[in-house]
MIVO-901666 format. One record per residue (C-alpha): x, y, z; residue number from 1; residue in one letter; chain. Coordinates in pm, whole numbers. Example, Ala and Ser with C-alpha at 12.3 -4.5 7.8 and 13.67 -1.06 7.14 Angstrom:
<sites>
     c1     c2     c3   i aa ch
   1230   -450    780   1  A  A
   1367   -106    714   2  S  A
</sites>
This chain:
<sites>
     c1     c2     c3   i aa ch
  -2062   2743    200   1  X  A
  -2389   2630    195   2  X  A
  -2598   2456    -77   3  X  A
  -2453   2312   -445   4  X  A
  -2117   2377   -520   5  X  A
  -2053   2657   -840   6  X  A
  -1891   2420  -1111   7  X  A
  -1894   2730  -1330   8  X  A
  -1588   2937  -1221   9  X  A
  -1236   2879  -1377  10  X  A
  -1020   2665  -1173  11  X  A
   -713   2808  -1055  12  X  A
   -397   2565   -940  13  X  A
   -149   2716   -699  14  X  A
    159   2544   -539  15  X  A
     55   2451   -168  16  X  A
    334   2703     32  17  X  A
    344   2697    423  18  X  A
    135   2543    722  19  X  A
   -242   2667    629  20  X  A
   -220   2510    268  21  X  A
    -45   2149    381  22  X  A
   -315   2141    647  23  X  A
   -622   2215    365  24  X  A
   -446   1967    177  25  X  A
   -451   1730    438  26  X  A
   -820   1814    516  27  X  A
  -1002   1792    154  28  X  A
   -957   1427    141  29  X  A
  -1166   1398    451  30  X  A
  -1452   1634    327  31  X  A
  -1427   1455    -58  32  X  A
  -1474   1117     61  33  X  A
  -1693   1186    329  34  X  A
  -2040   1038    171  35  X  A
  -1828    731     81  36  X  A
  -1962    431    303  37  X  A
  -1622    255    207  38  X  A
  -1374    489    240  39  X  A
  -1114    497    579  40  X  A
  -1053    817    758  41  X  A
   -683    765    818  42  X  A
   -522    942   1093  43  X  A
   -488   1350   1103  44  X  A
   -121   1280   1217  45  X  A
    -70   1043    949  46  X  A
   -215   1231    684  47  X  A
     -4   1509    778  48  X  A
    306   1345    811  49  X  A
    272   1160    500  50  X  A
    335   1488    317  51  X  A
    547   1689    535  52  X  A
    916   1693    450  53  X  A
   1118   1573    753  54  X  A
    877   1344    882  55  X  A
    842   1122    570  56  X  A
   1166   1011    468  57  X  A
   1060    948    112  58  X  A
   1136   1332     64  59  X  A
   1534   1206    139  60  X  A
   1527   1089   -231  61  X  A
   1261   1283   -416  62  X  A
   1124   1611   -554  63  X  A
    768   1645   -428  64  X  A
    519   1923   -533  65  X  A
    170   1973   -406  66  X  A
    -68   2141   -549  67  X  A
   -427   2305   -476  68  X  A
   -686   2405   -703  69  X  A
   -946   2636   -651  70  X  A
  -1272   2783   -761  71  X  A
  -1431   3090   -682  72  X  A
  -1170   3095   -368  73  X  A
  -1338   2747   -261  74  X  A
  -1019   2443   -270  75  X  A
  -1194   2197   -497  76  X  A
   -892   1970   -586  77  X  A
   -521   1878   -505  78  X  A
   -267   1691   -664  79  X  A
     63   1542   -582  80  X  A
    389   1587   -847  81  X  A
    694   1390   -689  82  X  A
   1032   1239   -877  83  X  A
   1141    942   -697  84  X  A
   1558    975   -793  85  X  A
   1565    572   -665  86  X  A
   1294    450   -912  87  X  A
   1455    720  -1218  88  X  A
   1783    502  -1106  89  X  A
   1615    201  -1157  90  X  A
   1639    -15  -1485  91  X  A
   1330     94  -1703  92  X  A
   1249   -237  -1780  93  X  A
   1085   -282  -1438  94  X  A
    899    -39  -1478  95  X  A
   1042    326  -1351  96  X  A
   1408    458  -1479  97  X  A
   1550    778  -1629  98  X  A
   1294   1030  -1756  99  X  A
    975    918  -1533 100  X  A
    842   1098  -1266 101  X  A
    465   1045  -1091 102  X  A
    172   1187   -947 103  X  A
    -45   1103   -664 104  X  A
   -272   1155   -411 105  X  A
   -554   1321   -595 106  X  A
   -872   1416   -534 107  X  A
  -1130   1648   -708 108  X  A
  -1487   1738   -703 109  X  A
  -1529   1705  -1088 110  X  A
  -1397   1622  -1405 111  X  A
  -1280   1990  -1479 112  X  A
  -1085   2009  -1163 113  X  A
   -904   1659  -1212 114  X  A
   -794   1735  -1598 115  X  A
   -653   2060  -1455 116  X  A
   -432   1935  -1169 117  X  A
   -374   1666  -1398 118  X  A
   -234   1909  -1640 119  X  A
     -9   2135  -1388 120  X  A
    132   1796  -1244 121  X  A
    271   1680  -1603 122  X  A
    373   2067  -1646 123  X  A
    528   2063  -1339 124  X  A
    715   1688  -1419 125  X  A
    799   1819  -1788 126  X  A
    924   2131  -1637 127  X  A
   1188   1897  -1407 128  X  A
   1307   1685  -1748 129  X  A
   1075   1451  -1680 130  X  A
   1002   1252  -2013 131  X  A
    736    989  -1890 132  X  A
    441    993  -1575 133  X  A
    369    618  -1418 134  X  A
     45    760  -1187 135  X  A
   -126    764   -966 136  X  A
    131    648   -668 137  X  A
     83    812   -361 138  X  A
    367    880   -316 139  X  A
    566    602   -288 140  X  A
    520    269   -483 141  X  A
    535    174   -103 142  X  A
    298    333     41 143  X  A
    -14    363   -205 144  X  A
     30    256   -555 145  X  A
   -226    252   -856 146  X  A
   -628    400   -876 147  X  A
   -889    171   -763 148  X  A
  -1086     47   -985 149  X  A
  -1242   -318   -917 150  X  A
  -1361   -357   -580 151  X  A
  -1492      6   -468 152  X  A
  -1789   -160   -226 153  X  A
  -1504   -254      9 154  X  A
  -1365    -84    252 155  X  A
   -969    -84    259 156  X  A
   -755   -304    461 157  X  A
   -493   -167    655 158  X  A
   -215     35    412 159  X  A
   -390     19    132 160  X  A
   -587    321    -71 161  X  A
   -932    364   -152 162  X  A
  -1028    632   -424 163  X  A
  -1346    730   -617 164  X  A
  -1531    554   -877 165  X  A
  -1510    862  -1081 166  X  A
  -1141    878  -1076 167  X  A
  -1025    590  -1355 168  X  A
  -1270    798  -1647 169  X  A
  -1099   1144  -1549 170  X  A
   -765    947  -1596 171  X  A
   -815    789  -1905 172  X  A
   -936   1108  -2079 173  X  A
   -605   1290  -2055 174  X  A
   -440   1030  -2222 175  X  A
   -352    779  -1995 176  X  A
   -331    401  -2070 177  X  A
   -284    107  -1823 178  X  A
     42     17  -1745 179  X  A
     -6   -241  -1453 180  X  A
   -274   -364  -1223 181  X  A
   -206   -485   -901 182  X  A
   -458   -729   -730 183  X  A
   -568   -814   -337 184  X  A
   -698  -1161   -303 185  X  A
   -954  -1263    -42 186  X  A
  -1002  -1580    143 187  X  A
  -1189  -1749    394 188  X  A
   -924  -1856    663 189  X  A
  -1178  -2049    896 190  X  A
  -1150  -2305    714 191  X  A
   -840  -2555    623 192  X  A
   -686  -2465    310 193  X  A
   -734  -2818     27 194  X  A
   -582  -3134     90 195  X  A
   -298  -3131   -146 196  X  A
   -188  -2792     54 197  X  A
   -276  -2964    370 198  X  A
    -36  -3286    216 199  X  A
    296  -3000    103 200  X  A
    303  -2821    467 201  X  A
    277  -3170    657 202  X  A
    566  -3303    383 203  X  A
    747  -2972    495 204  X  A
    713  -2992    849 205  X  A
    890  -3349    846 206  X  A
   1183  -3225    640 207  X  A
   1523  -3124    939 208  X  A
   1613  -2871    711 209  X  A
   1328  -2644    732 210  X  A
   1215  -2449   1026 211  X  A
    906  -2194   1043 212  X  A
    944  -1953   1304 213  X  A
    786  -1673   1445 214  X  A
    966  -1310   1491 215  X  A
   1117  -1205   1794 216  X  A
    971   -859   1928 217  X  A
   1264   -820   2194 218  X  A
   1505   -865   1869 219  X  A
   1267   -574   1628 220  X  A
   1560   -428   1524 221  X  A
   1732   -705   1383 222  X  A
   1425   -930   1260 223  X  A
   1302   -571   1071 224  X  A
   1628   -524    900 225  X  A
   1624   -948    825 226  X  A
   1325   -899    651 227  X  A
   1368   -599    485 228  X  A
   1715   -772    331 229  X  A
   1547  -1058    202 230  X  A
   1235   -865     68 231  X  A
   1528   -612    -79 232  X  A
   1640   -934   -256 233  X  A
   1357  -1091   -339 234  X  A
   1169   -833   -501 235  X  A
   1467   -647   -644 236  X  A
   1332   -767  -1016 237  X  A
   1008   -695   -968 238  X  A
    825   -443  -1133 239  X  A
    814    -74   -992 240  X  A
   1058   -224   -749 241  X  A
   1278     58   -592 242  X  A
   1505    -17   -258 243  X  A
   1448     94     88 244  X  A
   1670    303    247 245  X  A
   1823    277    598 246  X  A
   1593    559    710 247  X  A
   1297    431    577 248  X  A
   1395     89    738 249  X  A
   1393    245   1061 250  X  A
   1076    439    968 251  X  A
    857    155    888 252  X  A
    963    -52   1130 253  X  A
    849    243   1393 254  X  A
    508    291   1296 255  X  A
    492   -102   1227 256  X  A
    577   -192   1557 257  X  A
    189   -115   1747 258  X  A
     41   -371   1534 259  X  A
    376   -611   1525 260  X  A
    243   -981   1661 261  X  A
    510  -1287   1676 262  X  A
    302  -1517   1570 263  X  A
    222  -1354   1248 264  X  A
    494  -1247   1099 265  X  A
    676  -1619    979 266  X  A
   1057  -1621    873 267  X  A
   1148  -1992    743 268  X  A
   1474  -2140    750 269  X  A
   1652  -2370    546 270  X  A
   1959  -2522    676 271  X  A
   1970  -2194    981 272  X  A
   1948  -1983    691 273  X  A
   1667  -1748    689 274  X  A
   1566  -1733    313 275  X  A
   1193  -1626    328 276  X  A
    945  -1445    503 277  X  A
    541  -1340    556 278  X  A
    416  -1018    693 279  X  A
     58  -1040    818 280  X  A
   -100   -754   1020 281  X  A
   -433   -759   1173 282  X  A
   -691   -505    944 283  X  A
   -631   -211   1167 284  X  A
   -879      3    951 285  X  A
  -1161   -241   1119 286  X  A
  -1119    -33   1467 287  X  A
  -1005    347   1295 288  X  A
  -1278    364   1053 289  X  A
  -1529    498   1250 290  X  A
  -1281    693   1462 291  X  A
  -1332   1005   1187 292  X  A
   -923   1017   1143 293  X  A
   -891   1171   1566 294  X  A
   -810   1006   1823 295  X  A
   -924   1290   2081 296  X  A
  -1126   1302   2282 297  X  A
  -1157    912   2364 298  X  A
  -1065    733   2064 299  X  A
   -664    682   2181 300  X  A
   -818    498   2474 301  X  A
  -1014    255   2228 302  X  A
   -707    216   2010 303  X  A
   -490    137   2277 304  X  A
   -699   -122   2415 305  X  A
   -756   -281   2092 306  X  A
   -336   -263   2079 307  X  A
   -339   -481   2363 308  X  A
   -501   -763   2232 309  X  A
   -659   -727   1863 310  X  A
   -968   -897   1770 311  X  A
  -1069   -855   1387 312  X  A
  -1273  -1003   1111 313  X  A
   -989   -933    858 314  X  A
   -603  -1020    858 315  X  A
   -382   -852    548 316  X  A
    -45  -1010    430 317  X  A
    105   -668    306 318  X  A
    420   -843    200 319  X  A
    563  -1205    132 320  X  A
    954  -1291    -17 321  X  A
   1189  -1573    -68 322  X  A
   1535  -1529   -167 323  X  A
   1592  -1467   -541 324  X  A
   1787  -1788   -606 325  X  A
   1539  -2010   -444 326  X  A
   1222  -1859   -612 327  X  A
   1183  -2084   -916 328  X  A
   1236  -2423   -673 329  X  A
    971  -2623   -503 330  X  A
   1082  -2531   -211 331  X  A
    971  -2157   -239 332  X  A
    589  -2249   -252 333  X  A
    643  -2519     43 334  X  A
    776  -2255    234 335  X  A
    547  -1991    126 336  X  A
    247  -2251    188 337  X  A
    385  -2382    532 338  X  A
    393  -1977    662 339  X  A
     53  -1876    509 340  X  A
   -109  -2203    722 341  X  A
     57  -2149   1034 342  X  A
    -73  -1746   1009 343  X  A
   -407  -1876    891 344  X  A
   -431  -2160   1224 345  X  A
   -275  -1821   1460 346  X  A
   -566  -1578   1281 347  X  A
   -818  -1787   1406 348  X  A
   -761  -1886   1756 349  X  A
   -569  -1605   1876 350  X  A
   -757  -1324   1714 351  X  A
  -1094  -1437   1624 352  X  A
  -1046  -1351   1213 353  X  A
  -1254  -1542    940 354  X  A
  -1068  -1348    654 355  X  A
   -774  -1323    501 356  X  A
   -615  -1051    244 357  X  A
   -332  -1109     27 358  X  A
   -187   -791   -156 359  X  A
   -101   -635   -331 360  X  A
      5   -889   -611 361  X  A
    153   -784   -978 362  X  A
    -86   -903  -1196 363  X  A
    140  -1118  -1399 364  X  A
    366  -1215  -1098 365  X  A
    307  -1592  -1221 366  X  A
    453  -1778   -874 367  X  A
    222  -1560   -638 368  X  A
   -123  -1617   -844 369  X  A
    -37  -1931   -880 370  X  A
    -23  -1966   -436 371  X  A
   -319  -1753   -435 372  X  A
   -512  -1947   -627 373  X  A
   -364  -2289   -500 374  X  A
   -530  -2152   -193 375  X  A
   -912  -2065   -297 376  X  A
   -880  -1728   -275 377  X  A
  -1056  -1471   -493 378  X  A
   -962  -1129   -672 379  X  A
  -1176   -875   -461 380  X  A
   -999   -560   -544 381  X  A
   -765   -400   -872 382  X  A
   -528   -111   -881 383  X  A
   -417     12  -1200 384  X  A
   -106    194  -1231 385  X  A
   -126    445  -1563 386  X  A
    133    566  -1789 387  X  A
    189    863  -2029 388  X  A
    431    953  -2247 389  X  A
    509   1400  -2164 390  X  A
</sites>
């Protein structure tokens, strides 16, 4: 339709039902945020799958709804409703537990169109026994928690969202309060981090009991399902934490694997113990951004070169742990410090980065602001996670 939108009709929410209405789903994000000079096309075939029972495994352990809204026949909106049953299992004093369900994945042309999918996603969750909405998390707290709202002249690094300016004001005015913010860190890795971090990793790499090594690709099996025990561990009293499953195991560590790279991903030992880990994965949104979310006609050719051997401005470290009994010792930050330098020296000569991401990190997750900051590195980006009573 040509010309200015009507913003005078009523807007009418439907359930999306069948093939046509998960692919307009799917394709409003794409035509929302198209004027955005920050926002990341993902993948069509992402996108899609992402939402598709069968494909994602989250929809193993939840109820999901989507939803479309429409004016004047014209989709304007769409919406998310999903019940995680592992995070309603959870203990509700971190965070989730009996009673709260979520919402996700929204976006709307206006104000009147967010307050009414808004509304039919809390009608939806009420109508389930849902007592309580933690939004937006899209869908899981895995994949893409909490609404931007600091930080919206960036573009996103690789797995993490990006959503309107206009979004946090429609939010608030149904009701919603904060209930956590999650922070991303930036850094300049070109240069060496301060002395007395310089002083802990050379301490640490004289000590026989500790060894830093890189993962094993020929082992991805086993080295994904060592990590994903000790980040099962470590974060298992973390806030919003909920457990992987064996399926989604297996699932990350598929779509993972393209952008795997030994030398930086760290496990450390203590004593031939594995007891803590970094994940750092070059910023593949650096190359798909101004693929348009295809890879057709050429762009799997580009992507599969860059595959091959990644250069990039930006490196992300997605996710960090050490065992749950070690994490109030010294030797969790010497480990934590000696991984974060050896990825930082392996950034730099091997792929040609000068940045460095770290997130996302609770806000009030005391031991990992306190590396962060140890470090030089800067809050560039918050994500606030709401809540509402139903």
């Amino acid at each position: 339709m040509a010309g200015t939108p009507d913003n005078s009709g009523e807007v009418v929410i439907t359930p999306v039902s069948g093939k046509a209405d998960r692919t307009a789903f799917v394709d409003l994000a794409y035509r929302i945020n198209a004027s955005d000079p920050a926002w990341v096309p993902p993948l069509r075939m992402e996108a899609v799958e992402l939402v598709t029972p069968g494909k994602n495994p989250f929809f193993e352990h939840a109820d999901v709804q989507l939803f479309l809204a429409r004016r004047g026949g014209r989709i304007v909106g769409r919406i998310s409703a999903h019940i995680d049953h592992l995070a309603v299992a959870m203990d509700p004093v971190q965070g989730m537990g009996p009673g709260t369900g979520n919402w996700g994945l929204l976006e709307a042309e206006d104000e009147a169109v967010a307050k009414a999918l808004i509304a039919r996603a809390e009608d939806w969750l009420r109508e389930k026994g849902m007592t309580r909405v933690l939004a937006p998390i899209s869908m899981s707290i895995w994949e893409e928690p909490g609404q931007l709202v600091r930080g919206f002249e960036q573009p996103p690094t690789v797995m993490m969202g990006h959503q309107s300016k206009r979004y946090p004001a429609y939010i608030e005015a149904m009701g919603y309060t904060p209930a956590k913010s999650l922070l991303t860190y930036e850094l300049d890795i070109s240069k060496e981090f301060p002395p007395l971090i310089q002083r802990i990793v050379s301490s640490g790499e004289k000590n026989p009991r500790i060894r830093i090594r890189g993962v094993d690709k020929s082992k991805f099996d086993a080295e994904a399902k060592l990590i994903l025990d000790i980040l099962n561990d470590a974060w298992s009293d973390n806030w919003g934490f909920v457990p992987f499953t064996d399926t989604e195991i297996a699932y990350a560590g598929k779509k993972f694997k393209p952008i795997v790279r030994e030398d930086l991903i760290m496990i450390a030992e203590y004593d031939g113990e594995p007891v803590a880990f970094m994940m750092t994965l070059p910023d593949l949104n650096e190359v798909l951004k101004p693929m348009g979310g295809s890879l057709f006609p050429f762009n799997w050719a580009k992507l599969l070169l860059w595959l091959r051997k990644p250069r990039v401005r930006t490196m992300r470290v997605p996710l960090m742990g050490v065992r749950k009994r070690l994490q109030a010792s010294r030797l969790a930050s010497q480990l934590a410090f000696m991984m974060i330098e050896y990825i930082r020296r392996n950034s730099v000569a091997d792929y040609g980065a000068s940045r460095g991401e770290i997130g996302w990190i609770l806000d009030d997750n005391q031991g990992m602001v306190a590396i962060a900051d140890a470090i030089d590195s800067k809050v560039n980006k918050e994500y606030v996670i709401y809540g509402k009573g139903l």
